[in-house]
N, C-alpha and C positions, 0 to 999 in steps of 0.2 A: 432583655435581649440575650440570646444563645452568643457564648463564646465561643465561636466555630472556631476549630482550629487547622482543617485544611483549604481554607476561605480565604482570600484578601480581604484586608479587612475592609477597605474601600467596598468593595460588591456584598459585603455581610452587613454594611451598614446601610448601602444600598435598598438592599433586599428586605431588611428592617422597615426601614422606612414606611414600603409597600406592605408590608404583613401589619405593621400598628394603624395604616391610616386605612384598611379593610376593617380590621378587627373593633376599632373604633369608629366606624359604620354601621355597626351592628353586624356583621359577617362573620363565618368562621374561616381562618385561613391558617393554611400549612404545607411548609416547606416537604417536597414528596419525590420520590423518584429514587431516580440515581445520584444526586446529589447525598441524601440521606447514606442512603448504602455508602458511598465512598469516606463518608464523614466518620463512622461508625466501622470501617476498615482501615483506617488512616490513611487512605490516599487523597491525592490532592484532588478537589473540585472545582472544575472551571467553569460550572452557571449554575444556576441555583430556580429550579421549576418550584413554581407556587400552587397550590389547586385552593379552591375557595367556594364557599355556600352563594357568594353573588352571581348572578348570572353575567353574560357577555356583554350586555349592554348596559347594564350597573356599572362595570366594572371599566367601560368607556366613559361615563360620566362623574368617576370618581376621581380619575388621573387629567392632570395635563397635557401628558405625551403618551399619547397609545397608539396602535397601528390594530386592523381588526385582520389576526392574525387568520385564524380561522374562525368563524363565529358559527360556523354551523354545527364545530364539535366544541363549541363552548373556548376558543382560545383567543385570548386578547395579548399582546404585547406593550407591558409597561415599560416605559424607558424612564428611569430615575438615577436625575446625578450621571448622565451620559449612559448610565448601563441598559441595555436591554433585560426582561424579565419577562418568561412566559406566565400565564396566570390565564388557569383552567380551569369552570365548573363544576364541581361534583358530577359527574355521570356516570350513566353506565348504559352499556351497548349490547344490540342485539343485532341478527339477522343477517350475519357474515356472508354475504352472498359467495362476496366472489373469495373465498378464505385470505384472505387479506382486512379487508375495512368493511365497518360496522355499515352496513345498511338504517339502520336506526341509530338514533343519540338523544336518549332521556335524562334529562339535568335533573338531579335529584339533590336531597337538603343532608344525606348524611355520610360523612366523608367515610365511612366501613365502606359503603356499598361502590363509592369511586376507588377504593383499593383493591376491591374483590375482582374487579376487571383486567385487573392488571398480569403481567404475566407470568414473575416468579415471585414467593414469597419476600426474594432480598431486595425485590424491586418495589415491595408493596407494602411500603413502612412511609409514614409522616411524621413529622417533627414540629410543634409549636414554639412561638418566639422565645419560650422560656426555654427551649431544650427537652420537653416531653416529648416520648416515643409515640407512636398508636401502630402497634404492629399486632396486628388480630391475625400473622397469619403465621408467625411467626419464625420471620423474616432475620430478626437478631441471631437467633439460636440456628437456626440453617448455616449463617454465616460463618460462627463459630467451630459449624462440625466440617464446615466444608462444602457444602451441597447447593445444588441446583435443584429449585422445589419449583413444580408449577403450585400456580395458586387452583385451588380447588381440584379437579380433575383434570390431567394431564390431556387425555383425548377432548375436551372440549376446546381448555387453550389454544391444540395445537392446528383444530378442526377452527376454530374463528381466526388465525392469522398463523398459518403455514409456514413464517418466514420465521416463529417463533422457535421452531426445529432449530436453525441454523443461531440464533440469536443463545438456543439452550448452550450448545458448543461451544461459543466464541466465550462465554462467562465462563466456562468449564475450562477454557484454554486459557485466558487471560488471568483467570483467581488460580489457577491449578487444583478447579474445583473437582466431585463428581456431580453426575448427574443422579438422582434421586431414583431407587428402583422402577417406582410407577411410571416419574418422569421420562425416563427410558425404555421402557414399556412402551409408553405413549408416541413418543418420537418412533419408534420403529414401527408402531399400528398405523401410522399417519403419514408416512416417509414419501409416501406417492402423491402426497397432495402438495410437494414444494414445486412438481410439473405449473400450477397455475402463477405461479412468482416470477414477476418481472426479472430478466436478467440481469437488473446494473445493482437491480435491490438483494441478490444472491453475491453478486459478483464487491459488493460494496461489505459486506459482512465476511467475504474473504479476505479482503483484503486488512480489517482491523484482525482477525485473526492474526495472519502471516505478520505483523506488524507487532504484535502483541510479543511478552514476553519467554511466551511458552509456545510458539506455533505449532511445533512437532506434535505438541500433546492437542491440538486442534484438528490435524489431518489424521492423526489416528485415531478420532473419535467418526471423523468425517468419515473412512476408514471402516472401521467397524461395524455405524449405521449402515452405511451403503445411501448414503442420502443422495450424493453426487449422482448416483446411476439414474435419476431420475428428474433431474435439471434437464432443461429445453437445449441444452450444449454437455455431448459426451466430455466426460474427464478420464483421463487413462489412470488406473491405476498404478501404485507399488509399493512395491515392500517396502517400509521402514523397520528402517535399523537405529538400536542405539543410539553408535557412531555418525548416524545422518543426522539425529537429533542434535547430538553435540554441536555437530559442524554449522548445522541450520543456524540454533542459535547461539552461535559465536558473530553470526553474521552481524551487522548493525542495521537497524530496522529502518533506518533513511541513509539514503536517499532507498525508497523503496523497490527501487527497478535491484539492487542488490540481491535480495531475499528472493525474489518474483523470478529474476535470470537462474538461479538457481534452481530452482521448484519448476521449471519449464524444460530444464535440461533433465531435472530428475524424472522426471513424469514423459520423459521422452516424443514429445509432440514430433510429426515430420516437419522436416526443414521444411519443405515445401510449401507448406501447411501454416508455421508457425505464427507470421501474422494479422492470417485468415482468422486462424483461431483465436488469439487474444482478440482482437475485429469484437468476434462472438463474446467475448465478453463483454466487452461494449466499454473496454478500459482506454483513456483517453490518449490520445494520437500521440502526446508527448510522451506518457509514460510506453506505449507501444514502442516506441521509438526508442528510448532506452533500454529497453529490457530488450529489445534485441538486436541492439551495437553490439553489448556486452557478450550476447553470444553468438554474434557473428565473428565477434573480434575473440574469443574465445576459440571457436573450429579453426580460422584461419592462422592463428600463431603457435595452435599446435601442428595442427597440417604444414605450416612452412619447417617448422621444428621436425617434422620428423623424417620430411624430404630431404634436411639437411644432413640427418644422422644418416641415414642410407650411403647418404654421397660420401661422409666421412669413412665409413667403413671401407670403402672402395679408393678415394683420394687419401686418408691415413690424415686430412687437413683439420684445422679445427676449423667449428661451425661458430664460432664468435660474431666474425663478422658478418656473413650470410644472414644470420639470426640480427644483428644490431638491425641489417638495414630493412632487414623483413618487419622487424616492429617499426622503424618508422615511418616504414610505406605505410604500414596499417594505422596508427596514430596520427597521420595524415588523412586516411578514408572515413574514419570514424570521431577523430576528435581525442584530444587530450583529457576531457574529461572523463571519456570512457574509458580510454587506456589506466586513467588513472583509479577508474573502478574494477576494472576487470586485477587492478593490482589487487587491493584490498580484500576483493571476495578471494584470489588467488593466495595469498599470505597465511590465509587461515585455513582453506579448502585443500590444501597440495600437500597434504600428509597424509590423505588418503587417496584408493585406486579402487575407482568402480567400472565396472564395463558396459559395454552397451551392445546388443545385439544383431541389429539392423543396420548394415552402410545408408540406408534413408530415414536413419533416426538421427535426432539429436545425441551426439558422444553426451555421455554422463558427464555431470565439472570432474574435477580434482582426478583428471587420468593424464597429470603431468608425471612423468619421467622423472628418475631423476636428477637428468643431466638437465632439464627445464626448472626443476625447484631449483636448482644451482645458480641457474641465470638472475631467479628473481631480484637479488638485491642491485646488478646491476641495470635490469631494467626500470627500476625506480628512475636510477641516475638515467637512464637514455632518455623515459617520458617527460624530467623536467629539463632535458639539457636541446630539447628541440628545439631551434632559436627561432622559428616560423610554422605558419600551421593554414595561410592562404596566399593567395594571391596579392590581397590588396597590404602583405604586408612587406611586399618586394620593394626595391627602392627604383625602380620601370616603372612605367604604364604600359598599357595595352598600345597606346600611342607610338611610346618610346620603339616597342617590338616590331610595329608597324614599319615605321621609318628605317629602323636598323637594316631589318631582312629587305625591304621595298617590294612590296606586296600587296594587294587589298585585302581587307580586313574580310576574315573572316570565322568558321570557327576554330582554323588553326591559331589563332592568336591566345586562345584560351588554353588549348593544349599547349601552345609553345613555353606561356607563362606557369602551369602547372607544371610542366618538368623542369622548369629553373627554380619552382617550391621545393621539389624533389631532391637537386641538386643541393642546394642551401639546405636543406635541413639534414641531410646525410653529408653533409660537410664537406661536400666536394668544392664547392664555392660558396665565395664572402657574397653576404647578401649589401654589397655598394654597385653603385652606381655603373661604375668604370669596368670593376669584374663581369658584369651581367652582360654588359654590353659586349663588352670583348667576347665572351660564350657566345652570345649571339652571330657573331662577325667570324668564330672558327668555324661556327659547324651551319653557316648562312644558305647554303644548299641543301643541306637535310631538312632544316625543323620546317613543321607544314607537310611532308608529302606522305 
């Protein structure tokens, strides 16, 4: 048994298991993939693909616990000792119809010809239980220099699965690799054919990019291809700098909506538009949702900031307080959790000033002032000193407002209870019982009309 040592050992003895009670079938089998590659880069592995001389329905009658993953490209699902384990046929594929997936799949007995399929040399290495390599394509040595190699001919790779363009970059981005001259050659010969690529399977390969350790070195390859101009959804360009690089990744890659709000503001999308466009991405309604509190709540606390400053200049007053309670009206509309991201990306981003051109674009981030960078540490203290953040955390009811004012219920009750949110958390009043009430009872003619 191989002593992996970016493995738990738990799944490495696992995975053992699976590879001695094949091989002792009479099979050939070997550990393949991306697992390989990372093991062999010292990063950590977290599943471990098998490929094997038995076929799919062998290889259901050998295990206990299998799921028939895909059977028609040879994939079976072993589950050993609770783990899942993929375990694949030998193949190799022809007839790329739709430049995405193989039109044909011929199970074949010799595991060269299931590597030769595959799409980058680093990706096209195996490893037997004992810890031997089989890298015919020379996958080791790519790793070593650096490089992103297709296997075989770059234009045929990229002509049988399109998406492997974008797949070249994300390895390029995340290893701080290059891509290989032909390689690159080829991605640019073939750049028009990622038009036939579903958009969530582009849009999901962005997004480990942005996530990755090197993003900036991802968009400027994206960038230089011109790949993007040719996806089923325009991306606007821009310039990268340096300094954006820096800033980019300074940012922390989770919660993701961080990186993503920033890349949205930088890339200028219209307000109007903005999420229209992520929609188009087909990026999930939560993370939608996130990525643009952060910049909504971004425009509007500079826009209240700078209406303030105006007035100061004329009133000679300070914008302290205007500014407190302008943020916690907004931390109210959007949430604590966002204010409290919009901190973070702001802490790091507000050392630089970038501009933006269009009043119907998105302001660039970091065009804080720096009477706004000044604020920042006490906005920290304003977002965790808000003592409420709904309704149902008033010490009323809806009931209670009812009776006070004597009224029938309606949708002023909801209004009435959201400006005593307002009140209480800008500390105008104690969120008890008896203070709510008595607010209610001064100003019993107004609230509702």
């Amino acid at each position: 048994m191989k002593q992996w040592k970016q493995v738990e050992r738990a799944m490495a003895e696992a995975a053992d298991k699976v590879l001695e009670k094949l091989v002792h079938e009479g099979y050939e089998a070997y550990y393949v993939g991306g697992s390989v590659r990372d093991e062999w880069m010292g990063r950590p592995v977290n599943d471990l693909d098998i490929t094997t001389s038995a076929r799919p329905e062998q290889v259901l009658n050998m295990f206990e616990r299998t799921v028939p993953t895909g059977m028609q490209h040879g994939t079976v699902t072993v589950i050993m000792d609770q783990i899942p384990f993929e375990v694949t046929t030998f193949r190799k594929e022809t007839g790329y119809e739709d430049h995405r997936r193989p039109s044909e799949v011929e199970f074949v007995q010799d595991v060269e010809q299931d590597l030769k399929r595959r799409d980058f040399t680093m990706n096209a290495m195996a490893m037997d239980r004992a810890g031997r390599l089989i890298d015919p394509f020379g996958g080791r040595k790519d790793i070593k220099e650096g490089l992103v190699r297709c296997v075989g001919k770059a234009d045929e790779r990229f002509e049988e699965d399109a998406l492997r363009m974008l797949r070249a970059i994300r390895f390029a981005s995340i290893f701080n690799f290059v891509p290989s001259v032909r390689t690159w050659q080829g991605l640019i010969h073939n750049r028009a054919s990622i038009q036939y690529i579903a958009v969530e399977r582009i849009r999901a390969e962005l997004e480990k990019i942005i996530a990755g350790p090197h993003p900036l070195r991802g968009l400027e390859l994206l960038e230089r291809s011109g790949l993007m101009k040719y996806t089923k959804i325009a991306m606007k360009s821009s310039a990268i700098s340096k300094s954006e690089a820096e800033l980019l990744e300074k940012l922390p890659s989770s919660p993701a909506a961080l990186r993503w709000s920033y890349i949205v503001q930088w890339f200028q999308s219209e307000v109007k538009d903005l999420e229209l466009w992520l929609k188009s991405w087909t990026f999930p309604s939560k993370m939608i949702e996130a990525i643009t509190k952060i910049i909504y709540f971004d425009l509007e606390i500079r826009d209240c900031h700078r209406k303030l400053e105006q007035d100061r200049l004329h009133t000679r007053q300070s914008d302290y307080e205007g500014l407190r309670r302008a943020w916690i009206t907004l931390q109210l509309k959007y949430g604590q959790v966002t204010a409290s991201h919009w901190l973070v990306r702001e802490r790091l981003l507000s050392t630089e000033k970038l501009t933006g051109n269009s009043e119907d674009q998105i302001s660039t981030p970091v065009e804080t002032s720096q009477n706004l960078t000044f604020y920042l540490p006490i906005m920290q203290q304003w977002c965790t000193e808000v003592p409420l953040h709904s309704a149902k955390e008033l010490n009323i009811s809806g009931s209670d407002v009812i009776v006070q004012v004597g009224r029938p219920a309606g949708p002023w009750v909801s209004e009435t209870m959201q400006r005593l949110v307002g009140l209480v958390a800008a500390g105008d009043l104690k969120n008890e019982r008896a203070a709510l009430l008595e607010e209610l009872t001064k100003v019993e003619n107004g609230y509702g009309k």
